[in-house]
C-alpha positions, 0 to 999 in steps of 0.5 A, a space after each residue: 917285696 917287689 924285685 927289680 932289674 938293673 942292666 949294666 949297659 955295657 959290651 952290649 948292642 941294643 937288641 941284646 939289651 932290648 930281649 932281655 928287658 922285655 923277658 925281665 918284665 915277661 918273668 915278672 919283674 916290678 921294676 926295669 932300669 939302665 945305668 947312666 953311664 958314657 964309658 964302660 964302669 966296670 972292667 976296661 973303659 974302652 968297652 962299648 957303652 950305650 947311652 942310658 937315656 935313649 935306650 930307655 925311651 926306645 925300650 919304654 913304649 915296647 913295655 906295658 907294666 913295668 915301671 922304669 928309670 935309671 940306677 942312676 943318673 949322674 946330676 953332673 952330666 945334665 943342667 936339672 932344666 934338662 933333667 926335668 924335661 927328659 923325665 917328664 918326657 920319658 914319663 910321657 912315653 912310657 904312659 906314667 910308668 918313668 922313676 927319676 933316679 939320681 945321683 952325684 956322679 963319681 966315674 971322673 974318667 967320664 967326665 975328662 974323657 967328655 969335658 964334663 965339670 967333676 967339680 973340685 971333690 965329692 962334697 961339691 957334687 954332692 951340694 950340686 946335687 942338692 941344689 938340682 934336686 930342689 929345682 928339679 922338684 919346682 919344676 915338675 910340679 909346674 912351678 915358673 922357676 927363676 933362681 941364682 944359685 951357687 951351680 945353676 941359673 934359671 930365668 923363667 924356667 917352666 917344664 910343660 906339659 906337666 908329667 903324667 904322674 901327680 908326683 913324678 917319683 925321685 930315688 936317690 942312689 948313694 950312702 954318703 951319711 952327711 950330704 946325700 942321705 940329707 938330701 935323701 930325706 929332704 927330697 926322695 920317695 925312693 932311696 937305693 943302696 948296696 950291701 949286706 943286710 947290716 950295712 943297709 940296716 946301719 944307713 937306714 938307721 942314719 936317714 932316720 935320723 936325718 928325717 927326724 931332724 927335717 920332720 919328714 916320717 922315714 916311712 915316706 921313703 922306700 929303701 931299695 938294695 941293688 945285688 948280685 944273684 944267681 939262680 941255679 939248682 945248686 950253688 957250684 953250679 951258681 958260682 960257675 956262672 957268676 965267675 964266667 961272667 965276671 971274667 967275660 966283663 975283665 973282673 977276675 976272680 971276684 969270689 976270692 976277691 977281698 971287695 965284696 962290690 964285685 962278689 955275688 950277694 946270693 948264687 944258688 937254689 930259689 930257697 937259698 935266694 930267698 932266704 937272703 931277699 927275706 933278710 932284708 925284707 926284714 929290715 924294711 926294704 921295699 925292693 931288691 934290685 938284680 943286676 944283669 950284665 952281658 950275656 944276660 942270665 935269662 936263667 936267672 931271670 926266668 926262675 924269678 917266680 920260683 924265688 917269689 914263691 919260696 919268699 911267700 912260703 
């Protein structure tokens, strides 16, 4: 099981954001990644934000292990001729270590507050994301790429230098069971979702089929989960933490809340942690993903190897 690390980059300055990345990868983290996001999505919009690309550029080349990415990136925001060359680009900074994360986009705000196109729904995004997706793939591969599509034109598009990885890996983050779980077996080596062990277990068992249908091995793709935890010597104490915090980010009283999107996944002892990432290493999940948020748990990311030994016992 590899644990991951995702910053919510919001109400937050840089060196704050770039201590806590690089004491994730001190205590032991697999993965590191930033949101991709121009407005606060989480309590008030009007909250700082910092942009998700650049942050991770500047962060790449103070790391040496960590693989990095993006959890994820609104297709919407960027031409895929652009996506690719920022990939490429970060996978050359950081020395091979870069994941391309991405997603449909759904924070429509963002869009109105920039003049971005939202499109006319989600199914449309969906299909713009398809059709990047397949460009972006020819791209990085070291195709010449001209193509008139029903979203995006390219003429003799090429994205040099290569990256520096053979094949530079693409998640796809979302549970959509028609469109992006379609496009998820079609093009993915990475699928990222969110929710109980159940939840996950009935969306893996839709992109299996997807698969079969396509003739792709389901096995081809990694699942990962994104979860809330804490690690604390008790629960309360857990729960204590995980409540300031939301408070701190405008979500109030997120334990007693109906939408579990805002509650916390696991908040206790690294046994108790455990026994909850076990579940879905169970169901095949290859790597849980940690959300962090300003203030950033430094506790919970220190006690890392404490949940990784209590896994392994």
């Amino acid at each position: 099981m590899r644990f991951g690390a995702a910053f919510w980059i919001q109400r937050t300055g840089w060196p704050a954001l770039r201590d806590a990345a690089l004491a994730a990868e001190a205590a032991g983290f697999d993965t590191l990644w930033f949101d991709d996001h121009l407005l606060s999505d989480e309590g008030d919009w009007r909250a700082a934000k910092l942009e998700g690309w650049t942050a991770l550029a500047a962060l790449a080349p103070l790391t040496s292990r960590v693989r990095l990415g993006h959890l994820v990136a609104a297709n919407t925001f960027r031409n895929p001729g652009l996506t690719a060359k920022l990939a490429t680009t970060l996978d050359h900074v950081s020395g091979g270590r870069f994941i391309l994360g991405l997603g449909g986009g759904w924070f429509e705000r963002e869009h109105e507050a920039f003049g971005l196109d939202f499109g006319t729904g989600f199914g449309e995004r969906l299909a713009r994301l398809e059709e990047a997706v397949g460009l972006i793939e020819r791209l990085l591969a070291g195709e010449r790429v001209t193509h008139d599509g029903r979203f995006y034109r390219m003429v003799d598009a090429i994205c040099e230098p290569r990256p520096v990885q053979a094949r530079l890996p693409l998640l796809i983050g979302g549970s959509g069971r028609k469109k992006t779980l379609r496009t998820t077996a079609r093009h993915a080596d990475l699928w990222n979702g969110y929710g109980s062990p159940d939840r996950i277990a009935e969306t893996s068992a839709v992109l299996r089929e997807h698969c079969d249908e396509i003739g792709r091995p389901f096995e081809a793709i990694e699942r990962t989960v994104t979860m809330d935890v804490v690690v604390r010597d008790s629960v309360s104490a857990a729960h204590v933490q995980f409540n300031s915090l939301m408070e701190s980010q405008g979500l109030h009283g997120p334990l007693d809340s109906a939408d579990d999107e805002l509650d916390v996944d696991a908040a206790g002892p690294p046994q108790l942690v455990a026994d909850y990432v076990r579940t879905f290493e169970r169901i095949g999940v290859a790597e849980v993903i940690w959300i962090f948020r300003n203030p950033f748990d430094a506790e919970t990311m220190r006690r890392l190897p404490e949940v990784r030994a209590a896994l392994a016992a």
